[in-house]
C-alpha positions in Angstrom: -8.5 16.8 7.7 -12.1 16.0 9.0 -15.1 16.2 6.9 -18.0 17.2 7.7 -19.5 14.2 5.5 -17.8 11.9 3.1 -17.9 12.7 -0.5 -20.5 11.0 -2.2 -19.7 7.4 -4.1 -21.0 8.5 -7.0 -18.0 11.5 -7.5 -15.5 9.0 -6.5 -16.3 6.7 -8.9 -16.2 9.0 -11.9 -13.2 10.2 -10.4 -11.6 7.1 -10.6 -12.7 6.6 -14.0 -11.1 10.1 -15.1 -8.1 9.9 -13.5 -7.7 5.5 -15.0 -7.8 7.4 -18.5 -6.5 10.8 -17.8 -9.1 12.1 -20.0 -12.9 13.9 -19.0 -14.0 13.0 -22.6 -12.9 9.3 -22.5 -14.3 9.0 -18.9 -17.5 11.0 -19.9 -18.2 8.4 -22.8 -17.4 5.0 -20.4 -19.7 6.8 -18.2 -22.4 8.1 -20.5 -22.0 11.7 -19.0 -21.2 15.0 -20.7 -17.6 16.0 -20.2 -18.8 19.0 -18.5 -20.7 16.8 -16.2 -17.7 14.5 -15.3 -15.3 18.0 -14.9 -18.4 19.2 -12.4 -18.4 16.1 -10.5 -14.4 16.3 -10.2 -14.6 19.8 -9.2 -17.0 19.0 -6.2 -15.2 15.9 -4.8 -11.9 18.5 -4.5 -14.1 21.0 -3.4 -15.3 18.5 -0.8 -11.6 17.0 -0.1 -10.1 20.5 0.0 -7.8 19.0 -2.7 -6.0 19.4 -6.3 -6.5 16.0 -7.9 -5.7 16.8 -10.9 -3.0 19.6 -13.2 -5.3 20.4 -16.2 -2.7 21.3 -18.7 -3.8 22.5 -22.2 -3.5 19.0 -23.7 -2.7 16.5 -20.7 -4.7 15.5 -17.7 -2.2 14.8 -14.6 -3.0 13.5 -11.3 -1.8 15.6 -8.5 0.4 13.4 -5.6 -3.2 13.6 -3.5 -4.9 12.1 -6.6 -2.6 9.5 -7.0 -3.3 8.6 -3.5 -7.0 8.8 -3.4 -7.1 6.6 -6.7 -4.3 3.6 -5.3 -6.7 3.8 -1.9 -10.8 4.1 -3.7 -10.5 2.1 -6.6 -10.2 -1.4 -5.3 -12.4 -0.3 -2.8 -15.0 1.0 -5.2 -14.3 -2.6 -7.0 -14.9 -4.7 -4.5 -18.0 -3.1 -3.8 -19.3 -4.2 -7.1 -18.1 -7.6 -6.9 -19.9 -8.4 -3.8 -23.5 -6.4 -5.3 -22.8 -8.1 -8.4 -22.2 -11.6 -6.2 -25.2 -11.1 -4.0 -27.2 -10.8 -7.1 -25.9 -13.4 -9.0 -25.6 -16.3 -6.1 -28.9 -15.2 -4.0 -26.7 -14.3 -0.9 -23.4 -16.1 -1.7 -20.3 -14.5 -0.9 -17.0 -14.9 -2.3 -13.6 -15.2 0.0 -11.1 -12.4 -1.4 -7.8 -13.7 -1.0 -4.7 -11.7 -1.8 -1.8 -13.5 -2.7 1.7 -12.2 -4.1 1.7 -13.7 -8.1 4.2 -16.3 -7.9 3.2 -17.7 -4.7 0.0 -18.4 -6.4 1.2 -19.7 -9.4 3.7 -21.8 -8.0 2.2 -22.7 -4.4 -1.7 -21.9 -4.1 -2.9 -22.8 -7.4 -1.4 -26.2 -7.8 -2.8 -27.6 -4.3 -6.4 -25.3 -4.9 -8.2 -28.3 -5.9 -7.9 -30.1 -2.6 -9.7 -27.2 -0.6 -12.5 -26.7 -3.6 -12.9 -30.2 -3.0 -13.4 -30.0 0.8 -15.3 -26.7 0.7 -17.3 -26.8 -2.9 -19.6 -24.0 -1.5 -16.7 -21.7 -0.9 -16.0 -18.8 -3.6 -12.6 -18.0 -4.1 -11.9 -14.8 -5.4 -8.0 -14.5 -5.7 -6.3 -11.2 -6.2 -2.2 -10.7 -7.2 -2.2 -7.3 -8.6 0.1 -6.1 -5.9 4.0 -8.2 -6.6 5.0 -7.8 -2.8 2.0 -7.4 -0.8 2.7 -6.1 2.5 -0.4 -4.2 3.7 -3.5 -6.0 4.4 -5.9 -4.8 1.9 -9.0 -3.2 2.9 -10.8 -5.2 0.1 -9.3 -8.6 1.1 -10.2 -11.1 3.9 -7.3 -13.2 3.7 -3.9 -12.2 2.6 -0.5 -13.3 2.2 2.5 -10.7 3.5 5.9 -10.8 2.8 7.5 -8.9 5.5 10.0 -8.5 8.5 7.6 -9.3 11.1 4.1 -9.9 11.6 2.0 -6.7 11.1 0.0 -5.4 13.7 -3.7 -5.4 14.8 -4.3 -8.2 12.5 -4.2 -12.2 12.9 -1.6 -13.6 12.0 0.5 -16.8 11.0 3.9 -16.9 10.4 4.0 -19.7 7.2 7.9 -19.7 6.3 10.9 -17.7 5.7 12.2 -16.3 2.2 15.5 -18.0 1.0 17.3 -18.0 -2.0 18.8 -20.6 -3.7 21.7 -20.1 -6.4 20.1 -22.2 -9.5 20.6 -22.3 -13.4 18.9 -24.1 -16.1 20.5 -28.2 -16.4 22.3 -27.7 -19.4 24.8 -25.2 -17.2 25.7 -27.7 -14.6 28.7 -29.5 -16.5 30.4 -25.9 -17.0 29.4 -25.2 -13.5 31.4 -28.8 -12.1 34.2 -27.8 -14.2 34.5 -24.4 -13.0 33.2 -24.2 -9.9 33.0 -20.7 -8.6 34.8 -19.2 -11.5 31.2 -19.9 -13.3 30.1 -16.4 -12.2 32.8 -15.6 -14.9 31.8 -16.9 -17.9 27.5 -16.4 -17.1 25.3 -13.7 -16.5 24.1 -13.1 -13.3 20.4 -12.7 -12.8 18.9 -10.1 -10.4 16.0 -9.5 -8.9 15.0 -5.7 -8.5 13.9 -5.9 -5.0 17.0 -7.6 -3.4 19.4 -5.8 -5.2 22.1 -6.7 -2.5 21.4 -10.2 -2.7 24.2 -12.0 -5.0 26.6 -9.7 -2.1 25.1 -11.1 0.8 25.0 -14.6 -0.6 28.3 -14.5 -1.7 29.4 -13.4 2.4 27.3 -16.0 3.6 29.5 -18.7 1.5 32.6 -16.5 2.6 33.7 -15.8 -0.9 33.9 -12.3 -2.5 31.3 -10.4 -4.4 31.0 -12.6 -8.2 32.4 -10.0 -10.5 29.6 -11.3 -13.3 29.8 -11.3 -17.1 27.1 -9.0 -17.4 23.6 -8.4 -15.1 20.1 -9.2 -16.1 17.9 -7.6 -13.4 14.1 -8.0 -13.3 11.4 -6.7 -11.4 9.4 -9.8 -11.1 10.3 -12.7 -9.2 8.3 -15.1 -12.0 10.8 -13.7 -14.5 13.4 -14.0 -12.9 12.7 -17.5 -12.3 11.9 -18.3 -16.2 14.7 -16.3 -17.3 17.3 -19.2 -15.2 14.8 -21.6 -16.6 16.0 -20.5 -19.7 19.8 -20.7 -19.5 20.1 -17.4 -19.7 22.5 -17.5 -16.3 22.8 -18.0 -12.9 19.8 -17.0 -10.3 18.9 -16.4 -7.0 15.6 -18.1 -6.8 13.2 -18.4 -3.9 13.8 -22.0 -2.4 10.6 -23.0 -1.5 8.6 -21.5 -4.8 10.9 -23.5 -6.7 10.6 -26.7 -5.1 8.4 -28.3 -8.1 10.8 -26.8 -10.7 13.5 -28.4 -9.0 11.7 -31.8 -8.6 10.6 -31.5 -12.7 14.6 -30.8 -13.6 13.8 -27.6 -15.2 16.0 -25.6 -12.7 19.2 -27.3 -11.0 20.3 -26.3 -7.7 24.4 -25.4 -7.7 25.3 -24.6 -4.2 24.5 -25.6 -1.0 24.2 -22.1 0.4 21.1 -20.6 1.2 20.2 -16.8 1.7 18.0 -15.8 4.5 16.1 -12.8 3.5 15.1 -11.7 6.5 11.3 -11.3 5.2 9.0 -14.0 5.7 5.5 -15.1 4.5 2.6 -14.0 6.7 -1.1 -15.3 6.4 -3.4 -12.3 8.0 -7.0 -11.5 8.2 -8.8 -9.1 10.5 -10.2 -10.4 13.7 -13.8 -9.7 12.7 -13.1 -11.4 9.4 -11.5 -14.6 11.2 -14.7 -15.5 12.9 -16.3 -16.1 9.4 -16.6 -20.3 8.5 -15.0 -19.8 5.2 -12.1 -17.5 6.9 -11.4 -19.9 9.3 -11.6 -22.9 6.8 -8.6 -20.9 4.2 -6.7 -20.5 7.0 -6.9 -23.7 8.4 -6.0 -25.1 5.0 -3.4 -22.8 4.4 -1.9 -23.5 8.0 -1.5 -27.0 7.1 -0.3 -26.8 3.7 3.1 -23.9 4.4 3.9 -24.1 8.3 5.9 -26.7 10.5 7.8 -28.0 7.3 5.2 -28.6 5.3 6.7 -26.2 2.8 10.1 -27.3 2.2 12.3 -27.6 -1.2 12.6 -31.2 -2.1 15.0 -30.6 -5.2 16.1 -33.2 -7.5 18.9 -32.9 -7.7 22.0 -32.5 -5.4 24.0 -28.8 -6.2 26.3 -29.2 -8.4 29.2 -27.7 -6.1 29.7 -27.6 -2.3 
């Protein structure tokens, strides 16, 4: 479809409003509009679009698939719009870096080494975003982001920081029942899951050429920070990212209990656009970041050794 002019900002953004509340009324009072004005705006931007964006039902709103869409791809767009007005006028001309980072990366990884770079680069805004769990699209309203993928993505810079391997690990208190019993563990603890390797505990258990655990019971989250707490907890016997876990590991709050390791396949990808990457304070992130995940620098230095080999 090619329009003869894109639909104004103005309709977008009270679209986006309408469809984040699936109400007109509730949108026309964040807004300060009539409902009828909000339902007129609507009704020009699918005019416009040659789209349904909404199923007005008797007492719902819905949004249509192409509404669905239109609101995933304008309203970070519409948001980082404001945030770099609203920066401009704040900071006389400053400009923050927008960095998109996957959530536990940046809890466990970013975050606890950020005060090193603020320190080097004090004039440097960060703005970091980890609303998406498993980035793997360059965000149009990012300038640096970290991808967990297969291979690099095209048309973009890229660095290649370090693969994604998983680590069986359980909370210390387990390790005794785990020396006594070995692999027969999987038998008396749950096993813990995470939603987007569901295949995992299988492939781990071929790669230490033993069959499939036949586990207790399953606890499956969709978070990897979950996940993580969850074997933190005792609650059984996890796959956890190696690397992420390297602190929790040094800090004896998770215990390592076999020396296999699982290759995901997927590795961690720093990107930015080619335009972006001849910016000072893109080149300066990436720099840093270069130094601080690539050629070893981030390994797991657990604690302790696993408990059985």
């Amino acid at each position: 479809m090619r329009l003869s002019r894109p639909p104004p900002t103005r309709s977008l953004r009270v679209f986006c409003v309408a469809a984040r509340h699936r109400s007109f009324k509730f949108a026309a009072e964040e807004l300060f509009l009539t409902p009828s004005a909000v339902s007129h705006q609507i009704k020009e931007l699918e005019t416009a679009l040659g789209l349904r964006l909404f199923e007005r039902k008797p007492r719902a709103l819905e949004l249509t698939p192409s509404g669905a869409t239109l609101l995933e791809e304008a309203e970070p767009l519409l948001d980082a719009l404001d945030r770099s007005v609203a920066q401009l006028a704040r900071g006389g001309g400053r400009r923050a870096l927008r960095v998109q980072l996957p959530p536990f990366f940046a809890t466990e990884l970013v975050v606890p080494k950020l005060a090193a770079f603020c320190d080097q680069h004090p004039h440097i805004d960060i703005r970091i975003d980890t609303h998406d769990p498993r980035p793997a699209q360059h965000s149009a309203s990012a300038d640096v982001s970290i991808l967990r993928r297969e291979s690099a993505p095209e048309g973009l810079e890229s660095v290649r920081l370090f693969p994604l391997s998983l680590t069986a690990a359980c909370a210390p208190g387990h390790l005794p029942a785990v020396a006594r019993l070995g692999g027969r563990i999987f038998e008396e603890l749950p096993l813990i899951a995470h939603k987007p390797f569901p295949d995992a505990w299988s492939r781990w258990a071929e790669e230490a050429g033993i069959e499939t655990p036949q586990a207790r019971s399953i606890l499956e989250f969709d978070a990897m920070h979950a996940m993580v707490k969850a074997a933190e907890l005792g609650l059984g016997l996890a796959l956890v990212p190696t690397v992420h876990c390297a602190a929790s590991f040094r800090a004896g709050t998770l215990a390592r209990i076999f020396a296999v390791e699982l290759t995901t396949g997927e590795s961690y990808f720093l990107v930015n656009r080619t335009r972006d990457g001849e910016r000072a304070d893109v080149r300066a992130f990436t720099t840093w970041m270069s130094q601080q995940f690539t050629a070893g620098a981030a390994t797991a230095d657990p604690a302790r050794k696993p408990a059985h080999e």
